[in-house]
C-alpha positions as CSV (number, residue, x, y, z in Angstrom):
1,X,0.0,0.0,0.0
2,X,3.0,2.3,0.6
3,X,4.5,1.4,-2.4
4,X,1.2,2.5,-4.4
5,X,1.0,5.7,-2.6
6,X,4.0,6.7,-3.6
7,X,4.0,5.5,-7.5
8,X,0.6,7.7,-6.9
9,X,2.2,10.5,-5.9
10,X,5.1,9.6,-8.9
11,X,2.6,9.7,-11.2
12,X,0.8,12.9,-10.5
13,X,4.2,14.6,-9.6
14,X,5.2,13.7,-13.5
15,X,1.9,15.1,-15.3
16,X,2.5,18.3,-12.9
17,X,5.7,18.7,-15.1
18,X,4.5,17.8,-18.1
19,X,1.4,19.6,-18.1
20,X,3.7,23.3,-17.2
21,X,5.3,22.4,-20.0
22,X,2.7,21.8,-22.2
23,X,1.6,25.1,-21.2
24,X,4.5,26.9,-21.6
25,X,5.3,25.4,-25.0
26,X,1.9,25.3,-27.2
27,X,1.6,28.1,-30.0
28,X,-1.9,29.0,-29.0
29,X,-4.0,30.3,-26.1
30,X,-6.3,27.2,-25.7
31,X,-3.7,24.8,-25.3
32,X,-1.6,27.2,-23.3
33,X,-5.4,26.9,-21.0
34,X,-5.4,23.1,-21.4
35,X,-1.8,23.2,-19.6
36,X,-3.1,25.0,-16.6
37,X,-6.2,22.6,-16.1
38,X,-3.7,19.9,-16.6
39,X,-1.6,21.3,-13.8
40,X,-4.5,22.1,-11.9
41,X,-6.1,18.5,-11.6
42,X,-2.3,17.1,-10.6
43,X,-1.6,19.4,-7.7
44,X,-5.1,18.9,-6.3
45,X,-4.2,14.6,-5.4
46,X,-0.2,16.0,-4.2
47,X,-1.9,18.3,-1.6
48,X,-5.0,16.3,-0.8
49,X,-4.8,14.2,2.1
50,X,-7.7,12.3,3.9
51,X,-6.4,12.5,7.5
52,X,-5.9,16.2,7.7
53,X,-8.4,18.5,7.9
54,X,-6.4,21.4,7.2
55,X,-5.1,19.5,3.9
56,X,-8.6,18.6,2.8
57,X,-9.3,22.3,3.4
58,X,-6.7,23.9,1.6
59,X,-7.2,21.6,-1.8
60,X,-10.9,22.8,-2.0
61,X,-9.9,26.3,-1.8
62,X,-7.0,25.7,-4.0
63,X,-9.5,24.2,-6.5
64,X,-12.1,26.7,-5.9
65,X,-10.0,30.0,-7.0
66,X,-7.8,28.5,-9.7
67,X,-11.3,27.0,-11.2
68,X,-12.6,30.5,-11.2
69,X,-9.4,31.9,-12.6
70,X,-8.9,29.6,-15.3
71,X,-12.9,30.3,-16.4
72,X,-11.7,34.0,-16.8
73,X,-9.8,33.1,-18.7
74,X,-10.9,30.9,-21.2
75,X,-13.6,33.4,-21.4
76,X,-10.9,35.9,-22.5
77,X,-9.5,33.7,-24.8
78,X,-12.5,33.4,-26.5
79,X,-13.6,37.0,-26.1
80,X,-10.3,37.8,-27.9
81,X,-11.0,35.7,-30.4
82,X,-14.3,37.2,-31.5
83,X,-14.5,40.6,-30.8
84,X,-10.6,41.6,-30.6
85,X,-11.2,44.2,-33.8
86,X,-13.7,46.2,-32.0
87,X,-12.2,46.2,-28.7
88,X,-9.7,48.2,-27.1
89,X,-6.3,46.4,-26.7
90,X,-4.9,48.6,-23.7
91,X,-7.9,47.5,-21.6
92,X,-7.9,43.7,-22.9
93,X,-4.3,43.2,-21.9
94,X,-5.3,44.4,-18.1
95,X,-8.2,42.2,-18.3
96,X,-6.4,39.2,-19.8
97,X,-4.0,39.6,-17.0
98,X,-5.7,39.5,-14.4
99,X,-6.6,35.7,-14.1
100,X,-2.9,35.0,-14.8
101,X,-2.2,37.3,-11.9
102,X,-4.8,35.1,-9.5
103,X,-3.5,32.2,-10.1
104,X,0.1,32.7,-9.1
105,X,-1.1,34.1,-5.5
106,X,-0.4,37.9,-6.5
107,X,-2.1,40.7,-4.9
108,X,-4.7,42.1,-4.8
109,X,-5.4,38.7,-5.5
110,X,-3.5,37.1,-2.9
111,X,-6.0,36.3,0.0
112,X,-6.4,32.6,-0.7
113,X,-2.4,31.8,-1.0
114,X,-1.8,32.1,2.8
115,X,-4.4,30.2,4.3
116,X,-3.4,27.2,1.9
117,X,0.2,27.3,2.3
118,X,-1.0,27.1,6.2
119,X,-3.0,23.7,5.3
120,X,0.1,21.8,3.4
121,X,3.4,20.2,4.1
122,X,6.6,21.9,3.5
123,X,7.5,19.9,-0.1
124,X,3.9,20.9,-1.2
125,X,4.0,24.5,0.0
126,X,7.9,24.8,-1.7
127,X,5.8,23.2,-5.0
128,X,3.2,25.7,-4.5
129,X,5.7,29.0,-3.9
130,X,7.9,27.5,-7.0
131,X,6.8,25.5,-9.8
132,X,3.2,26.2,-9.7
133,X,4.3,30.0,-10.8
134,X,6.0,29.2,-14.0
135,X,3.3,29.0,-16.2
136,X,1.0,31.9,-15.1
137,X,4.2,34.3,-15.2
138,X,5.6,32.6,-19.0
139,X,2.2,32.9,-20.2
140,X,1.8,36.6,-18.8
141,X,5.2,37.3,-20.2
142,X,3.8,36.9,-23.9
143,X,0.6,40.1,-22.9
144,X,0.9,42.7,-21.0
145,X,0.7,46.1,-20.3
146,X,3.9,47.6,-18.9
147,X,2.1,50.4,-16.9
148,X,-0.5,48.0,-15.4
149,X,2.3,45.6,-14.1
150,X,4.5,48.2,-12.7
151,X,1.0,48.9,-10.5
152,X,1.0,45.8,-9.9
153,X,4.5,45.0,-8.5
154,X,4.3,48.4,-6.6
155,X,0.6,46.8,-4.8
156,X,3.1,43.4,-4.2
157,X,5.6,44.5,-2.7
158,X,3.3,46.6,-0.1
159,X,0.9,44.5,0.9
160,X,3.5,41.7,1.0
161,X,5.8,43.7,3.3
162,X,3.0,45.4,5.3
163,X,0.7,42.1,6.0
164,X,3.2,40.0,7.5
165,X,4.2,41.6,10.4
166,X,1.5,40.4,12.7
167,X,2.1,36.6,11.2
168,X,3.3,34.0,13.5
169,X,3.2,31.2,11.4
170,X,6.4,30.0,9.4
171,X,3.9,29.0,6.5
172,X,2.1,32.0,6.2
173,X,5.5,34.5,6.7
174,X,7.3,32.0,3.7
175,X,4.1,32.8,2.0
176,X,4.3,37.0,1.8
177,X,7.9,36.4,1.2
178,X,6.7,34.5,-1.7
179,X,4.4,37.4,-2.8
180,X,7.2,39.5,-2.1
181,X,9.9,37.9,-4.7
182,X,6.5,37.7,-6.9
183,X,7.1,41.3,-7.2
184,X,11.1,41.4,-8.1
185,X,10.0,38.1,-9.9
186,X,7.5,40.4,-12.4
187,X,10.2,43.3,-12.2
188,X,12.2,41.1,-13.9
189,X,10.5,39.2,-16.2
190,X,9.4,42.4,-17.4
191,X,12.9,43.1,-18.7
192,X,14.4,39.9,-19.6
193,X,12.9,36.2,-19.9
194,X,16.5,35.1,-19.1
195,X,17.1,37.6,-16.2
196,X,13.7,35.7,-14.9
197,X,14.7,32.5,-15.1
198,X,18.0,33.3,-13.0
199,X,15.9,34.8,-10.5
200,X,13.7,31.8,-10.2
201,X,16.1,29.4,-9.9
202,X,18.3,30.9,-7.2
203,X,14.7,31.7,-5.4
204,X,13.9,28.0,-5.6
205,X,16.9,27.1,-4.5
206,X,16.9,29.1,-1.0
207,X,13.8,28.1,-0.8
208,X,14.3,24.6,-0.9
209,X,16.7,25.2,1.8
210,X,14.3,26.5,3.9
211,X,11.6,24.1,3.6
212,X,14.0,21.3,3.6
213,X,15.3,22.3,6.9
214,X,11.5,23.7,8.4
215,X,10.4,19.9,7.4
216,X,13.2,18.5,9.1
217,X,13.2,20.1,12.3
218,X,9.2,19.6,12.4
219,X,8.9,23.5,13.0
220,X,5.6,25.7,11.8
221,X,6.1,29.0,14.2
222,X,8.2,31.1,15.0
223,X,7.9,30.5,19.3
224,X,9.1,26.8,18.4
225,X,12.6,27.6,17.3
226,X,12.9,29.2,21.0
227,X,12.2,25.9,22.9
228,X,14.0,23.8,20.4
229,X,17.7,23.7,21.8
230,X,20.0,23.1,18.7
231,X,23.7,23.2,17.8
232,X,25.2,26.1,17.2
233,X,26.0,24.9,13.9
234,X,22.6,24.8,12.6
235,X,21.8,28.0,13.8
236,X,23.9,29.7,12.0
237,X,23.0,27.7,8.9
238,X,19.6,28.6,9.6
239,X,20.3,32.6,10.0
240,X,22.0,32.7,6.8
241,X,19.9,30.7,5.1
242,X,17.1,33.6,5.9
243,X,19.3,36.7,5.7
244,X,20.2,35.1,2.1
245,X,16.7,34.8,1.2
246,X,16.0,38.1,2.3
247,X,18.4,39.3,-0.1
248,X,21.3,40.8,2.2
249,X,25.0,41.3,0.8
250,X,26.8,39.2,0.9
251,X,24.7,36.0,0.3
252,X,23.9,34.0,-3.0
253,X,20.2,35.8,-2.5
254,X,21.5,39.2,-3.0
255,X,22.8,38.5,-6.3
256,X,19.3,38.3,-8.7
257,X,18.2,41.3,-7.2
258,X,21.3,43.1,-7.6
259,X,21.1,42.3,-11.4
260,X,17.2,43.3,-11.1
261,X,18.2,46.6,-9.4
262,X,21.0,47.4,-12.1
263,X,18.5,47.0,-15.1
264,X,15.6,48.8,-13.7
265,X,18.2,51.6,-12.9
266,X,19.4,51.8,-16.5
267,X,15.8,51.7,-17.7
268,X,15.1,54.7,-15.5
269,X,12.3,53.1,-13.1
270,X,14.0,55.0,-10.0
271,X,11.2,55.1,-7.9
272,X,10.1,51.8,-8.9
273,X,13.7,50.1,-7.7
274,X,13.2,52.3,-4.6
275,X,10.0,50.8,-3.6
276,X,11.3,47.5,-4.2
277,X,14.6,47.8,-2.0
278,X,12.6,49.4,1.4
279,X,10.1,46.6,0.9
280,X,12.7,44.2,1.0
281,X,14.3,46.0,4.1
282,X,10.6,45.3,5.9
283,X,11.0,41.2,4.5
284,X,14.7,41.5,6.3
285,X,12.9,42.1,9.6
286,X,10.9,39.0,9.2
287,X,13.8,36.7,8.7
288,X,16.0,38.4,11.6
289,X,13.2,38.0,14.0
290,X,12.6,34.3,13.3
291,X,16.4,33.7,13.7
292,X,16.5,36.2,16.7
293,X,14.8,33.2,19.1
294,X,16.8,30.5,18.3
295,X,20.3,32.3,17.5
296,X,20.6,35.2,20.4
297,X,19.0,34.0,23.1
298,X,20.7,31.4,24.8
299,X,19.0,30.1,27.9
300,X,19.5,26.3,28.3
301,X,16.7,25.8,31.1
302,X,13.7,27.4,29.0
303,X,15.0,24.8,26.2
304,X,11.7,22.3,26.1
305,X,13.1,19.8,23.7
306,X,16.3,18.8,21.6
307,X,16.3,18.6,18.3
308,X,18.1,15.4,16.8
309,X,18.9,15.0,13.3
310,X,20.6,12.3,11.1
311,X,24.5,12.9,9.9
312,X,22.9,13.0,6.4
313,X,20.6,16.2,7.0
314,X,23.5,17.4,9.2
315,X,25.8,17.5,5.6
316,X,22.6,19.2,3.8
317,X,22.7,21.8,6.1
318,X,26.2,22.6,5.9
319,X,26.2,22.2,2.1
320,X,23.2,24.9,2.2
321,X,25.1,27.2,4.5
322,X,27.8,27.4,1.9
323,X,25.8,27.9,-0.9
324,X,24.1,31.2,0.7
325,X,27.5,31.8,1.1
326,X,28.4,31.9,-2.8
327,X,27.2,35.0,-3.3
328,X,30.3,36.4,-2.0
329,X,32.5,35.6,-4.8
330,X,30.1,35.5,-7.0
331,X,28.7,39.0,-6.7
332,X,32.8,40.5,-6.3
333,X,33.6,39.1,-9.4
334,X,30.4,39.6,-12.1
335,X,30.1,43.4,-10.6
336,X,34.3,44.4,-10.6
């Protein structure tokens, strides 16, 4: 039975990559659709899970708002179709956008992407803040209107910053520094397809890290990693794993938006690069304060319970702590 499971979960995982492919490769907007309702129907049996609750919950509402956004969708499509001759084109792209933009999690369409990351496990919600955003941003990449993005990134980067300050879950703070990057992620697809793809990667990367090590440690708030009593070792792997996913010099995290920051620059959107690096300065607060428990104060006796890990994860979190360390070399060398 455990060996079906998992060829279950196999299966599924596979037509979850093939169908954001098939998205992101067809040469028209209905099989680009197809793609997405693919993808949809795949993630739904990954996050599903009959002896959680919260699960349960949180693959409804997952199916609930991308259903509705892939409708809007297809209902552009077709609208384009028919009546694109007689129709103003500045006002289709905004519309046309919009369902992309819902079903990546960005604001103002953002409300459902917290409380569902709060109702999965860590691989699922690193699948939701990372792979399931490749083909609404490819496919917004090929439409839209410049002036209505920038909007847009300037609403992300607010509310992302702004609505997680009052969070105590680790979930639900990953999630608005999801919505966060969402907003450098946009900056820069807006530029360059490649300078996107850079970004994502190294964003998936740290955040791989993060949910690797949250999963392993069994942590989901932030009060836990203060009665946890851990090496010293992993604490610092865990504070720069943060501060490098915040994007502070001189970690590997820094380096996409440093690129980001240079190219908006010398495309003269000051204010827009402004808004981008004090939101991130707000983000930075979030990580140091979840670090702040388990990495400054030191008091053995309030120390509930000891967290033991295998030699294995030990390495992975080592290996991690040197790759937020990259950045270092990396970012002296490209920027001499």
């Amino acid at each position: 039975m455990k060996f079906m499971l998992n060829s279950n979960k196999m299966f599924f995982m596979f037509i979850l990559i093939f169908s954001t492919l098939i998205s992101i490769s067809s040469n028209t907007w209905l099989g680009c659709w197809i793609g997405l309702e693919i993808n949809l129907l795949s993630f739904i049996p990954l996050i599903s899970n009959v002896n959680n609750l919260l699960s349960s919950e949180a693959s409804m509402k997952y199916f609930l708002i991308q259903s509705i956004a892939s409708i809007n969708f297809l209902f552009f499509i077709l609208f384009k179709l028919m009546l694109v001759k007689n129709f103003n084109l500045i006002y289709f792209k905004i519309l046309f956008n919009l369902p992309l933009l819902m079903k990546m999690g960005c604001a103002p369409f953002h409300f459902w992407f917290p409380n569902i990351m709060e109702g999965l496990s860590w691989m699922n919600c690193f699948i939701l803040m990372t792979w399931q955003k490749i083909s609404p941003m490819i496919l917004l990449s090929y439409y839209f209107n410049k002036n209505f993005l920038i909007l847009i990134i300037i609403i992300n980067a607010f509310i992302s910053s702004l609505s997680g300050i009052n969070q105590t879950s680790i979930r639900k703070l990953m999630a608005f520094s999801s919505i966060n990057n969402l907003s450098w992620m946009l900056s820069s697809i807006m530029i360059s397809e490649n300078l996107w793809i850079l970004y994502f990667s190294i964003y998936s990367l740290l955040s791989f890290i993060v949910c690797f090590m949250m999963f392993t440690m069994n942590m989901s708030f932030i009060n836990q990693l203060f009665f946890i009593n851990m090496k010293s070792m992993i604490k610092m792997t865990l504070f720069f794993n943060f501060l490098s996913l915040g994007g502070l010099p001189p970690f590997l995290g820094f380096f996409p938006k440093w690129m980001v920051i240079n190219f908006l620059i010398m495309n003269n959107n000051l204010i827009l690069t402004f808004i981008l690096v004090m939101t991130s300065l707000i983000m930075l607060f979030f990580y140091i304060r979840m670090t702040f428990s388990s990495f400054l104060i030191n008091y053995s006796k309030l120390k509930w319970f000891k967290f033991k890990t295998k030699n294995f994860y030990l390495f992975i979190f080592y290996i991690s702590c040197l790759i937020s360390l990259m950045g270092l070399p990396i970012s002296t060398f490209f920027y001499i």
